[in-house]
N, CA, C and O atoms as a Maestro MAE file, in Angstrom:
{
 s_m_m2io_version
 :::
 2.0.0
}

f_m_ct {
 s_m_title
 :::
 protein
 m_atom[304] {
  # First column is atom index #
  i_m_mmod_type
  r_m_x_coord
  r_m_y_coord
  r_m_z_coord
  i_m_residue_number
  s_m_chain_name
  s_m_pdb_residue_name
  s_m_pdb_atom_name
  i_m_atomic_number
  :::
  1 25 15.591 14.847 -3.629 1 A "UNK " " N  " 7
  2 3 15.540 13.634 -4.402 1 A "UNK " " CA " 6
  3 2 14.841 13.865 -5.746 1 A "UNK " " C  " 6
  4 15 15.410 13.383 -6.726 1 A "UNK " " O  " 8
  5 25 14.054 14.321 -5.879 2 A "UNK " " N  " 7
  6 3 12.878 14.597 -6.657 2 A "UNK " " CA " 6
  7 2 13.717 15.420 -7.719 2 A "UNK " " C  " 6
  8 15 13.457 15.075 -8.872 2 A "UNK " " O  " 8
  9 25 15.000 16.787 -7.564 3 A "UNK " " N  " 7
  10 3 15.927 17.145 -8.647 3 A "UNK " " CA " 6
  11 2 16.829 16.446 -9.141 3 A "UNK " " C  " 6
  12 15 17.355 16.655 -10.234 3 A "UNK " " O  " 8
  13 25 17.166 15.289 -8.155 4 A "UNK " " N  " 7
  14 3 18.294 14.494 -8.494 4 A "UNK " " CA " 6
  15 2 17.179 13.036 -9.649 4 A "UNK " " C  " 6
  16 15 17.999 12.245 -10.115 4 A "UNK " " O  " 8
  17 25 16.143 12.769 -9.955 5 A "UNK " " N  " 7
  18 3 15.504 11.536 -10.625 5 A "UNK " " CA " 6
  19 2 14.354 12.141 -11.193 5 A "UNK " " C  " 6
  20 15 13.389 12.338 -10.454 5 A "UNK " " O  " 8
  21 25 14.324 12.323 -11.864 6 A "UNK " " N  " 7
  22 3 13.785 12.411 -13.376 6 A "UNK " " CA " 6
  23 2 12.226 11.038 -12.875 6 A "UNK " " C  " 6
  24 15 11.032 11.110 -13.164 6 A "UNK " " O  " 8
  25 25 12.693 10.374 -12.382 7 A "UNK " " N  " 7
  26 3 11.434 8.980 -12.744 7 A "UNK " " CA " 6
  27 2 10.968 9.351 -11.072 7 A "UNK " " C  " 6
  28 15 9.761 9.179 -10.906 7 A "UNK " " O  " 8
  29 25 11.696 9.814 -9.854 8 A "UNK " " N  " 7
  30 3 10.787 10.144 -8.608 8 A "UNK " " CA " 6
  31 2 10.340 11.082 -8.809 8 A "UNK " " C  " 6
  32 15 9.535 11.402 -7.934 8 A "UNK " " O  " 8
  33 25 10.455 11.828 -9.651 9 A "UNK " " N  " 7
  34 3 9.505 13.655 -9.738 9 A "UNK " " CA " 6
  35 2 8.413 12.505 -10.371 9 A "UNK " " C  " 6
  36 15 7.488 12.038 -9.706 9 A "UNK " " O  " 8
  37 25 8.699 12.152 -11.750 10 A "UNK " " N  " 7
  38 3 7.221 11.435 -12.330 10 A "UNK " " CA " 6
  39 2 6.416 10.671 -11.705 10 A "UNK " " C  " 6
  40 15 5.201 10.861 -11.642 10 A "UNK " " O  " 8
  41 25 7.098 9.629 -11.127 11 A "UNK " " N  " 7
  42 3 6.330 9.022 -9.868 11 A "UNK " " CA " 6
  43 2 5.447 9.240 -8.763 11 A "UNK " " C  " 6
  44 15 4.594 8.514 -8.254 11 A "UNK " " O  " 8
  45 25 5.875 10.504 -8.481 12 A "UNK " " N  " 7
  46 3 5.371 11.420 -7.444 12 A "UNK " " CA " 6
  47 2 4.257 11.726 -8.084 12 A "UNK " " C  " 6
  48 15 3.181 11.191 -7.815 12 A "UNK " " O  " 8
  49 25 4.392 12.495 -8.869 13 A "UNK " " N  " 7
  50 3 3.017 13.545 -9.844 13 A "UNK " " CA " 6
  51 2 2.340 12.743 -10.051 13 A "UNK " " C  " 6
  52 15 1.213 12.901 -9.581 13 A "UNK " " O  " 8
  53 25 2.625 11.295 -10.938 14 A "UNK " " N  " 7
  54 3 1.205 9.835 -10.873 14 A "UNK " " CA " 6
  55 2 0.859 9.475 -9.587 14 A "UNK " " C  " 6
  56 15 0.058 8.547 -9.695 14 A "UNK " " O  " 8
  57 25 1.003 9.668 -8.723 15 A "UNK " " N  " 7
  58 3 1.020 8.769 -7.663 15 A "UNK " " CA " 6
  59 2 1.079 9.840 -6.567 15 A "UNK " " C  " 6
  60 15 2.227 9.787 -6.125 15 A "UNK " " O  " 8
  61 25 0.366 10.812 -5.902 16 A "UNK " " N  " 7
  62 3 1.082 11.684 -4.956 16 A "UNK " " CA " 6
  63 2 0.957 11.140 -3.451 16 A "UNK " " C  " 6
  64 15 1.629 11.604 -2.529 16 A "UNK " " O  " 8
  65 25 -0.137 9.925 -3.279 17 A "UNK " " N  " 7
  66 3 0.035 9.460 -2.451 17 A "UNK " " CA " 6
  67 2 1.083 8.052 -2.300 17 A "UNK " " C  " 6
  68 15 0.731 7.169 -1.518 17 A "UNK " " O  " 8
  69 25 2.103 7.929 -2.921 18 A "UNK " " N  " 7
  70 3 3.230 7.121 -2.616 18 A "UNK " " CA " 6
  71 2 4.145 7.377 -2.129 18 A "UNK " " C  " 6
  72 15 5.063 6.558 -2.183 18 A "UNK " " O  " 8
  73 25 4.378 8.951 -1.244 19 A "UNK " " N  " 7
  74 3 5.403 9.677 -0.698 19 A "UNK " " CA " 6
  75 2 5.022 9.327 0.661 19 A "UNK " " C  " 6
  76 15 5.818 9.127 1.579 19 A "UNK " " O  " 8
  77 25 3.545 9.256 0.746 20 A "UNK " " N  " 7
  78 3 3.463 8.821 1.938 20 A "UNK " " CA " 6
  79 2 3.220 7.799 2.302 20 A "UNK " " C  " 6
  80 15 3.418 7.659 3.509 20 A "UNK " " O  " 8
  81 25 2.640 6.445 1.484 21 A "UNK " " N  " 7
  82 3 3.080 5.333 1.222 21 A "UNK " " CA " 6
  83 2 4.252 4.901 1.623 21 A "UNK " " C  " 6
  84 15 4.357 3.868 2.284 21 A "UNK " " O  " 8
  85 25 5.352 5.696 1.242 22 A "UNK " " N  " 7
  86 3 6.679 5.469 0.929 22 A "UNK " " CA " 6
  87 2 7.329 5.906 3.142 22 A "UNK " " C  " 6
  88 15 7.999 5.292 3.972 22 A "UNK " " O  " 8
  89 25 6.839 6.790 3.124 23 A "UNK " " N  " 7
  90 3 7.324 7.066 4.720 23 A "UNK " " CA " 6
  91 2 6.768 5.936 5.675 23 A "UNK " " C  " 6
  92 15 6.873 6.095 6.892 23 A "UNK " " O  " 8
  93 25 6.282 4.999 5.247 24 A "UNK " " N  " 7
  94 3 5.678 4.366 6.212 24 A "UNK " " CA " 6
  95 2 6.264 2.690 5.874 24 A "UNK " " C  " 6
  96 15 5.939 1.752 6.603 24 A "UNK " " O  " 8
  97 25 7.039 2.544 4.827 25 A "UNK " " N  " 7
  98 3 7.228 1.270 3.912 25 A "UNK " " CA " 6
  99 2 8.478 1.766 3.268 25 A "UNK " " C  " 6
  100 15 8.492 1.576 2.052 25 A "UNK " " O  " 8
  101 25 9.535 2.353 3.766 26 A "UNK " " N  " 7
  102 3 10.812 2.868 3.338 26 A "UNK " " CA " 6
  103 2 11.738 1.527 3.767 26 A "UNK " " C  " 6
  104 15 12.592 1.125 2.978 26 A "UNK " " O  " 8
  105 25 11.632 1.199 4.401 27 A "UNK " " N  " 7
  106 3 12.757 0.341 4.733 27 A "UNK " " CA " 6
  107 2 12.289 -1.383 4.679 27 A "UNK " " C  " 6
  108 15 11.152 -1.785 4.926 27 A "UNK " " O  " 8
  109 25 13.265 -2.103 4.360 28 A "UNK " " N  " 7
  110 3 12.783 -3.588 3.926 28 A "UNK " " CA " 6
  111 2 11.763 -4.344 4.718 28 A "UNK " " C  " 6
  112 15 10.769 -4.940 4.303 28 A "UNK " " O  " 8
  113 25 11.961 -4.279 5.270 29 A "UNK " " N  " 7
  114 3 10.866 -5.455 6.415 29 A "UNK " " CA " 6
  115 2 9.632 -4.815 6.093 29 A "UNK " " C  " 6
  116 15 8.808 -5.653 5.727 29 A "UNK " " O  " 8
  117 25 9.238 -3.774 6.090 30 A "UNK " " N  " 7
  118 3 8.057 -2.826 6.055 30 A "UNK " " CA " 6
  119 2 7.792 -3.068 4.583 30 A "UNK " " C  " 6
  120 15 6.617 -3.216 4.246 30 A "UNK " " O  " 8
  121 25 8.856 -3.131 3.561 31 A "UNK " " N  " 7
  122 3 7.926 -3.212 2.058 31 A "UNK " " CA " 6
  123 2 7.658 -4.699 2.377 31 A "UNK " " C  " 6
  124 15 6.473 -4.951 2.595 31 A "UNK " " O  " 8
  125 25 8.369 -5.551 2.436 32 A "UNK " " N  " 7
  126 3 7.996 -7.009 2.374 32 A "UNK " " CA " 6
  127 2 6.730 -7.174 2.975 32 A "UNK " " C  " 6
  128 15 5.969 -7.906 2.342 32 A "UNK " " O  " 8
  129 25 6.252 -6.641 4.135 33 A "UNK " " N  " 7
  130 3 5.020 -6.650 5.026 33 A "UNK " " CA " 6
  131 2 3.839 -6.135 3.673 33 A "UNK " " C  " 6
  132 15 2.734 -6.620 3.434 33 A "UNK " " O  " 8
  133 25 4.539 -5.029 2.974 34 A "UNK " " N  " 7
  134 3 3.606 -4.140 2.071 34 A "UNK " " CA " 6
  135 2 3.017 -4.872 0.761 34 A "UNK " " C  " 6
  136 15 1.909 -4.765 0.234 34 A "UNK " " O  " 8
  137 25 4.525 -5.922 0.297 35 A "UNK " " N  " 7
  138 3 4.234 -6.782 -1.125 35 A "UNK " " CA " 6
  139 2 3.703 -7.612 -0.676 35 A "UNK " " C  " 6
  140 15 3.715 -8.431 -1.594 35 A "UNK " " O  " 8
  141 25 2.875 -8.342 0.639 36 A "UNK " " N  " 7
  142 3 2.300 -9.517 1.018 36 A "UNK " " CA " 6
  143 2 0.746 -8.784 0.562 36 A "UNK " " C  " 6
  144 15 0.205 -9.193 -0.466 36 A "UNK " " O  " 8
  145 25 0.281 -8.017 1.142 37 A "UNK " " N  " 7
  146 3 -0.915 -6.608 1.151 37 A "UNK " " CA " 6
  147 2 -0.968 -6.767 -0.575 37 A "UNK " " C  " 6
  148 15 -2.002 -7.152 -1.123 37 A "UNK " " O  " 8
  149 25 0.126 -6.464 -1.260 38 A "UNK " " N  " 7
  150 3 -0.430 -6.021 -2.444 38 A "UNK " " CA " 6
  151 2 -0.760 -7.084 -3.123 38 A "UNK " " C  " 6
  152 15 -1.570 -7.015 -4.048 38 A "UNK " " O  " 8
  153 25 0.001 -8.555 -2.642 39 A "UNK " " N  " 7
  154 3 -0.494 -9.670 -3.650 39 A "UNK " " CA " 6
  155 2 -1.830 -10.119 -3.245 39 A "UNK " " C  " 6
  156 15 -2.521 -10.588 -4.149 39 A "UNK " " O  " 8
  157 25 -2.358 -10.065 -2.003 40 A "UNK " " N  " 7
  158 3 -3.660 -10.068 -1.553 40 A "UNK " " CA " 6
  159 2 -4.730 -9.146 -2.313 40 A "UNK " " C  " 6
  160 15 -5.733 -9.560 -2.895 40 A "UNK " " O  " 8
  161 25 -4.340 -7.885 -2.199 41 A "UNK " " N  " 7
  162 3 -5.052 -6.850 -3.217 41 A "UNK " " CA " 6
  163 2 -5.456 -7.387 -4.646 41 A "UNK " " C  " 6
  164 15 -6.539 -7.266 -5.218 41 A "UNK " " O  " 8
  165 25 -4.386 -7.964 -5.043 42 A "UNK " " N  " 7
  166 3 -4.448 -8.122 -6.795 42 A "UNK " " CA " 6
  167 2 -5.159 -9.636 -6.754 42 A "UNK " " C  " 6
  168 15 -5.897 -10.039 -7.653 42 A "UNK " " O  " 8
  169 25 -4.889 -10.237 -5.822 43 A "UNK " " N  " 7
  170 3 -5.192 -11.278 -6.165 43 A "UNK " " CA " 6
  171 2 -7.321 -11.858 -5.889 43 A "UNK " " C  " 6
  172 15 -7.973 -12.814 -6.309 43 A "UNK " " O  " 8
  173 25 -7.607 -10.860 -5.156 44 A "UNK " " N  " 7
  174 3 -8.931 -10.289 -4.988 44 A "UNK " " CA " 6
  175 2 -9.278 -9.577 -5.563 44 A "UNK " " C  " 6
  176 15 -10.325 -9.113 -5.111 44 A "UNK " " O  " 8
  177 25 -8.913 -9.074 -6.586 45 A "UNK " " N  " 7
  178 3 -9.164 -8.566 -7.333 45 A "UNK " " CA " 6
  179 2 -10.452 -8.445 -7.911 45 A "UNK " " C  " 6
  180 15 -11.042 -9.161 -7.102 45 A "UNK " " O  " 8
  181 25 -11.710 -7.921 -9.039 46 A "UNK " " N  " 7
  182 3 -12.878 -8.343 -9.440 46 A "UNK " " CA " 6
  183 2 -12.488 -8.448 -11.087 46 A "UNK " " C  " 6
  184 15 -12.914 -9.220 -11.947 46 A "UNK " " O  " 8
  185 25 -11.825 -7.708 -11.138 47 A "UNK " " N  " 7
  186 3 -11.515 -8.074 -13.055 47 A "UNK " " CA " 6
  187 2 -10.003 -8.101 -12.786 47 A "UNK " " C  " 6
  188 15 -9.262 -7.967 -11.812 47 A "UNK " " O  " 8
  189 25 -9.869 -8.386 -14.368 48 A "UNK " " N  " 7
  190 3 -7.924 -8.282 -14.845 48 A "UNK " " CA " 6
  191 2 -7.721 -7.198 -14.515 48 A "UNK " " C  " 6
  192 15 -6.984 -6.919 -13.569 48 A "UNK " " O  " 8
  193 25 -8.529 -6.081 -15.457 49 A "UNK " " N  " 7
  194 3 -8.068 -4.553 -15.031 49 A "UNK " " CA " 6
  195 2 -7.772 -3.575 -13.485 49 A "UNK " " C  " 6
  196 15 -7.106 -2.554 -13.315 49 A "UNK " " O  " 8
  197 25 -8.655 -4.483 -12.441 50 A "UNK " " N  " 7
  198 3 -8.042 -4.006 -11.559 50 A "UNK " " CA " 6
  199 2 -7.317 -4.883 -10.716 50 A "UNK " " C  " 6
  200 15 -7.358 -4.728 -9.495 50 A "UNK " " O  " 8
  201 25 -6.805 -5.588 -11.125 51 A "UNK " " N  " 7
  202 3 -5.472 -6.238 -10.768 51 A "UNK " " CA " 6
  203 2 -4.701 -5.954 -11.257 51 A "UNK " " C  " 6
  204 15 -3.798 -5.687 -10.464 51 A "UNK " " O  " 8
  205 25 -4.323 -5.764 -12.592 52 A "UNK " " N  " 7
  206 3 -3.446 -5.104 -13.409 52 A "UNK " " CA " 6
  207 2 -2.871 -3.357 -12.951 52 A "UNK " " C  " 6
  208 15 -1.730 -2.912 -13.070 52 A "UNK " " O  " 8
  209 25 -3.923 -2.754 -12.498 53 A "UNK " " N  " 7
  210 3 -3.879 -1.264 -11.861 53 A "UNK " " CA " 6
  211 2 -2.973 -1.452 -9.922 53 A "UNK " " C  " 6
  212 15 -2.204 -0.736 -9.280 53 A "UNK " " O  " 8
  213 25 -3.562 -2.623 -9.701 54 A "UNK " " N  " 7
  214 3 -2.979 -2.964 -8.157 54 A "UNK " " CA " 6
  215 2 -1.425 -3.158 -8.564 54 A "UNK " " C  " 6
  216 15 -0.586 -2.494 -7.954 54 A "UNK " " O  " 8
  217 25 -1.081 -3.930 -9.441 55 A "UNK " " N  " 7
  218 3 0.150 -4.743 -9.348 55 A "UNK " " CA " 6
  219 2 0.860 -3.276 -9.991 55 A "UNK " " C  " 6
  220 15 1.949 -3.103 -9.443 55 A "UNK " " O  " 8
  221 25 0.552 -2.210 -10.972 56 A "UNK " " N  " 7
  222 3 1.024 -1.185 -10.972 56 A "UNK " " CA " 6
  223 2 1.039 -0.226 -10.240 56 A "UNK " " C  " 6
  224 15 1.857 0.678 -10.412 56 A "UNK " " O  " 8
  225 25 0.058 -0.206 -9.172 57 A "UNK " " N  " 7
  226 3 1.043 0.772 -7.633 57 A "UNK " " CA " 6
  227 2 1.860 0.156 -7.251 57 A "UNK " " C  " 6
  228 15 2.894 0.671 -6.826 57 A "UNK " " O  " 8
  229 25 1.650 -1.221 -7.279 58 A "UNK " " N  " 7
  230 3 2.970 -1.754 -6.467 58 A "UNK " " CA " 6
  231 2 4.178 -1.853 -7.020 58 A "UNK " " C  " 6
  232 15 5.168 -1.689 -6.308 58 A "UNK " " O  " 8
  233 25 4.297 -2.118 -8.292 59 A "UNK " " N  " 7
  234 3 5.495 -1.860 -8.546 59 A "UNK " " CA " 6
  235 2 6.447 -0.388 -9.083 59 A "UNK " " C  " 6
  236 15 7.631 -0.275 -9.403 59 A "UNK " " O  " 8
  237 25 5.266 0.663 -9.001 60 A "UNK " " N  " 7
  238 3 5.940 2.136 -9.103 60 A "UNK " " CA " 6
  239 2 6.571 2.322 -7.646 60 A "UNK " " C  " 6
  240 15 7.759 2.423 -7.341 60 A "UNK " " O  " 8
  241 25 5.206 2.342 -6.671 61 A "UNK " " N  " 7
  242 3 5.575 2.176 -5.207 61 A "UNK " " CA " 6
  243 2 7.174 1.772 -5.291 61 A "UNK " " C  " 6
  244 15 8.052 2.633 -5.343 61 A "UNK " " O  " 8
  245 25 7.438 0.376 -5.298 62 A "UNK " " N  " 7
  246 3 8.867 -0.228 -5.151 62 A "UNK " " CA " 6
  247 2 9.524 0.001 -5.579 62 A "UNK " " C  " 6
  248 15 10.646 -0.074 -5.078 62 A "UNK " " O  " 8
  249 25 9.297 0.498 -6.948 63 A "UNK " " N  " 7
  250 3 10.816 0.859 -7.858 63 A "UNK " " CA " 6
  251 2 11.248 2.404 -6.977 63 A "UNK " " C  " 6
  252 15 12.454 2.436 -6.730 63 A "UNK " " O  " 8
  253 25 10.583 3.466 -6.555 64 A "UNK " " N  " 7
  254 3 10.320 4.425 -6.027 64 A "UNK " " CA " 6
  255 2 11.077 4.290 -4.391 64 A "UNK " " C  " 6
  256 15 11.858 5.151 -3.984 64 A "UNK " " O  " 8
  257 25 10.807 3.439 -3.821 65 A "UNK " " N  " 7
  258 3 11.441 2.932 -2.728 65 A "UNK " " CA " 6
  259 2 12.623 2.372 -2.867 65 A "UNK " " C  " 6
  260 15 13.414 2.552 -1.941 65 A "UNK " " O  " 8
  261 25 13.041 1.593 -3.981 66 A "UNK " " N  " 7
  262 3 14.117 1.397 -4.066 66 A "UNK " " CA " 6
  263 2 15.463 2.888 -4.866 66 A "UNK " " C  " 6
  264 15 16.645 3.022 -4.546 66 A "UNK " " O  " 8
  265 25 14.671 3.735 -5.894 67 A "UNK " " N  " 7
  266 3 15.513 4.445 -5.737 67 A "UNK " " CA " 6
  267 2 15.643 5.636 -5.436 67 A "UNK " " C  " 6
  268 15 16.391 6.478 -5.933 67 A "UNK " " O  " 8
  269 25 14.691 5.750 -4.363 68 A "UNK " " N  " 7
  270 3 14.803 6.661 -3.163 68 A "UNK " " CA " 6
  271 2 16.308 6.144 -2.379 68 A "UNK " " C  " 6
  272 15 17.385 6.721 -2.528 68 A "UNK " " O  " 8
  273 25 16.114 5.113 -1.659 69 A "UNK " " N  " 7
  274 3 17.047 4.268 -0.812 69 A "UNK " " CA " 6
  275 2 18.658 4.353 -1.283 69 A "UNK " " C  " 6
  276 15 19.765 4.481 -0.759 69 A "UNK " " O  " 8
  277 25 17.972 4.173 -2.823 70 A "UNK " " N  " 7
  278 3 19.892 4.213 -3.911 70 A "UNK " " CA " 6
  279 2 19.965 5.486 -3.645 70 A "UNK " " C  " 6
  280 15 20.703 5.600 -2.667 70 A "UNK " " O  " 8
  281 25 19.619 6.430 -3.969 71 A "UNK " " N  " 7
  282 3 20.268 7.953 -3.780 71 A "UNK " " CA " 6
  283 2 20.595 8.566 -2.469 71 A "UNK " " C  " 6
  284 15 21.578 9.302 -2.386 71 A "UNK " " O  " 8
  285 25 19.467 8.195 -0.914 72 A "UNK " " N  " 7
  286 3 20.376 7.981 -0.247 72 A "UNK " " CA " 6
  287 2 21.375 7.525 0.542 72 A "UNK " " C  " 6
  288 15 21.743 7.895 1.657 72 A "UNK " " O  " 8
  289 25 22.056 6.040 -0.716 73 A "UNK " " N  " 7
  290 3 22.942 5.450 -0.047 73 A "UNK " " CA " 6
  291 2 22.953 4.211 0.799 73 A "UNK " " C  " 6
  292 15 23.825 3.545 1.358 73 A "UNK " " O  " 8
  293 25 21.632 4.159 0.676 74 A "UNK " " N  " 7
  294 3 21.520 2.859 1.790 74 A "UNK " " CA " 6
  295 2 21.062 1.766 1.043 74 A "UNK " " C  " 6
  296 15 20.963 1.840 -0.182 74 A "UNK " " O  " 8
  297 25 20.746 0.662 1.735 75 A "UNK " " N  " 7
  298 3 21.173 -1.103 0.901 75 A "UNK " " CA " 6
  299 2 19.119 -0.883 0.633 75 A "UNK " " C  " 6
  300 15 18.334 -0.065 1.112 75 A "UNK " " O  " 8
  301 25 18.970 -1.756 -0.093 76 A "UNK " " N  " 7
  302 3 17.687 -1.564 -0.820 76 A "UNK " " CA " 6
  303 2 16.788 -2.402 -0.101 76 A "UNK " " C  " 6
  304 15 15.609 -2.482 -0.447 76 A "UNK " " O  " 8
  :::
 }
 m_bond[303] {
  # First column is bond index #
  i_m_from
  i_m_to
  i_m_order
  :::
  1 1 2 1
  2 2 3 1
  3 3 4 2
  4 3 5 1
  5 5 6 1
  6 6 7 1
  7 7 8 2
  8 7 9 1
  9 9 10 1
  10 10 11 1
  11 11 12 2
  12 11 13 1
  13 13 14 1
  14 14 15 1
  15 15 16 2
  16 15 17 1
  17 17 18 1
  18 18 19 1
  19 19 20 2
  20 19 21 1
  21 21 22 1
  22 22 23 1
  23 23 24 2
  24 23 25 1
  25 25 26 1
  26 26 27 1
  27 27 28 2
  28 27 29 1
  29 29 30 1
  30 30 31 1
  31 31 32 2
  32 31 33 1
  33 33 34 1
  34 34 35 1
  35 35 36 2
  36 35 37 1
  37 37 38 1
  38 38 39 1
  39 39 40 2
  40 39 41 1
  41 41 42 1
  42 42 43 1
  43 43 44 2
  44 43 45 1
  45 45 46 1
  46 46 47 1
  47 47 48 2
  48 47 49 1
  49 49 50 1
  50 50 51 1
  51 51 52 2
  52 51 53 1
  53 53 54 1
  54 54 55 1
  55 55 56 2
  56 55 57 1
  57 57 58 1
  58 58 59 1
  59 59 60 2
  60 59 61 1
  61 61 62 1
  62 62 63 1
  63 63 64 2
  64 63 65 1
  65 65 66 1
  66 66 67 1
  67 67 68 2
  68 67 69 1
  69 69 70 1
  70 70 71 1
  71 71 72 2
  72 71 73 1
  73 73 74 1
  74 74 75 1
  75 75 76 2
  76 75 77 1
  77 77 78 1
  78 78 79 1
  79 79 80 2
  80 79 81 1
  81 81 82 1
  82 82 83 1
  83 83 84 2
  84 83 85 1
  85 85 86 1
  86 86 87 1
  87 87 88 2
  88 87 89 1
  89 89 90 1
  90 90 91 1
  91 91 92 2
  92 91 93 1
  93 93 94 1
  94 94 95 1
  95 95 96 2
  96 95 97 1
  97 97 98 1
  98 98 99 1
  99 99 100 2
  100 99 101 1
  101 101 102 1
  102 102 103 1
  103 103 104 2
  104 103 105 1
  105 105 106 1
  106 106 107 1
  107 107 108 2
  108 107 109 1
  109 109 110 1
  110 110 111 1
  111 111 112 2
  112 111 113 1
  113 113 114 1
  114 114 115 1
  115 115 116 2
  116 115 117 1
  117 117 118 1
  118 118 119 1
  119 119 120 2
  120 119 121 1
  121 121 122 1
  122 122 123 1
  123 123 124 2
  124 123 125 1
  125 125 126 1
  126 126 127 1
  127 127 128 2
  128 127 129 1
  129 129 130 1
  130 130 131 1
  131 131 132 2
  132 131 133 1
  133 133 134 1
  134 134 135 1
  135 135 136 2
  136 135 137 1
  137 137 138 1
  138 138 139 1
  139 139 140 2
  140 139 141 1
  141 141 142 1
  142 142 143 1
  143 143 144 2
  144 143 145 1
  145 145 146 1
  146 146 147 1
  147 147 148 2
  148 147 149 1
  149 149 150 1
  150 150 151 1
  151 151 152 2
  152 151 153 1
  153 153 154 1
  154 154 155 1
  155 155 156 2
  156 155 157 1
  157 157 158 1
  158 158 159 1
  159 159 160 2
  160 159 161 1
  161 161 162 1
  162 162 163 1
  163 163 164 2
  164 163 165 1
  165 165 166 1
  166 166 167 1
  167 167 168 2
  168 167 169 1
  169 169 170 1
  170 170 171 1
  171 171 172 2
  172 171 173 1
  173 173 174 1
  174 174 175 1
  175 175 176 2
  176 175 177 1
  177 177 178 1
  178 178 179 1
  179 179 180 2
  180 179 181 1
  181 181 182 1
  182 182 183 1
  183 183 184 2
  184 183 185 1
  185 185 186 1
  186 186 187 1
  187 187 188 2
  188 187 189 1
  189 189 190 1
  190 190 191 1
  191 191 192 2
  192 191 193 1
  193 193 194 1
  194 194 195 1
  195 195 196 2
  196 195 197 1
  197 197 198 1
  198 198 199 1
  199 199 200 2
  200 199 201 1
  201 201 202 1
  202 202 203 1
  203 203 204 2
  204 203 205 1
  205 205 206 1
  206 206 207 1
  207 207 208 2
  208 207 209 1
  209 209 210 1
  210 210 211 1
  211 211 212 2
  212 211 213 1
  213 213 214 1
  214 214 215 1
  215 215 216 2
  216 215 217 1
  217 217 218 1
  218 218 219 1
  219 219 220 2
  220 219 221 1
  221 221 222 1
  222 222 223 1
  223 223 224 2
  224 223 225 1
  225 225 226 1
  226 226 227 1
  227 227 228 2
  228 227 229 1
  229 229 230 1
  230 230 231 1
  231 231 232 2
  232 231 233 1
  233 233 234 1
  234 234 235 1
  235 235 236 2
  236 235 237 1
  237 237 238 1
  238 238 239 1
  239 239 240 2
  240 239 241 1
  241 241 242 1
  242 242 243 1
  243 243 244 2
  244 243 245 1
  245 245 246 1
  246 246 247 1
  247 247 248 2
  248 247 249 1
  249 249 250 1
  250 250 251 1
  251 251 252 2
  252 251 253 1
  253 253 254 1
  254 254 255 1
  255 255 256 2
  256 255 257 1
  257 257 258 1
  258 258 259 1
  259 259 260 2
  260 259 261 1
  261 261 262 1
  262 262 263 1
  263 263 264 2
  264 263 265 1
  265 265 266 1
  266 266 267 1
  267 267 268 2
  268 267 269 1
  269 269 270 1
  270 270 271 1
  271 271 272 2
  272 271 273 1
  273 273 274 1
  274 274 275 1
  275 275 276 2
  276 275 277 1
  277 277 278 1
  278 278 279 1
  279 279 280 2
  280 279 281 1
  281 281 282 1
  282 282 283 1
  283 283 284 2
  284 283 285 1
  285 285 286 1
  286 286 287 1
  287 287 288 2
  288 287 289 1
  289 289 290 1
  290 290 291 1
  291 291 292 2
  292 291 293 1
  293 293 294 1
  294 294 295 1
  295 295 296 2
  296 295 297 1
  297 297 298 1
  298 298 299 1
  299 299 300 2
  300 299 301 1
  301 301 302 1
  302 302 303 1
  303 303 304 2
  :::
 }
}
């Protein structure tokens, strides 16, 4: 995957723990369980800045999950 996307190699290297993030929250029911977690996270937050840093794992996380899922083929 990682030769075939240009943005999951980058993703990976920022983030090296979202691969395994990602094995555990690959499939829908499991991210939805995951984006409930992250709006809790951000939303407890103590400043903007680290809410702002939460809501950006989560959405590398997802974009990452989703096109993991597109490349191999399966519904998002």
């Amino acid at each position: 995957m990682v030769a075939g996307s240009e943005f999951i190699g980058a993703a990976l290297i920022q983030d090296p723990d979202s691969l395994t993030w990602f094995a555990g929250h690959g499939d829908p029911a499991a991210a939805r369980a995951a984006n409930e977690e992250y709006e809790i996270r951000a939303g407890g937050a103590a400043t903007p800045g680290e809410a702002e840093q939460v809501l950006r794992e989560w959405r590398r996380r997802e974009m990452l999950r989703i096109a993991w899922r597109d490349m191999a083929g399966r519904r998002t």
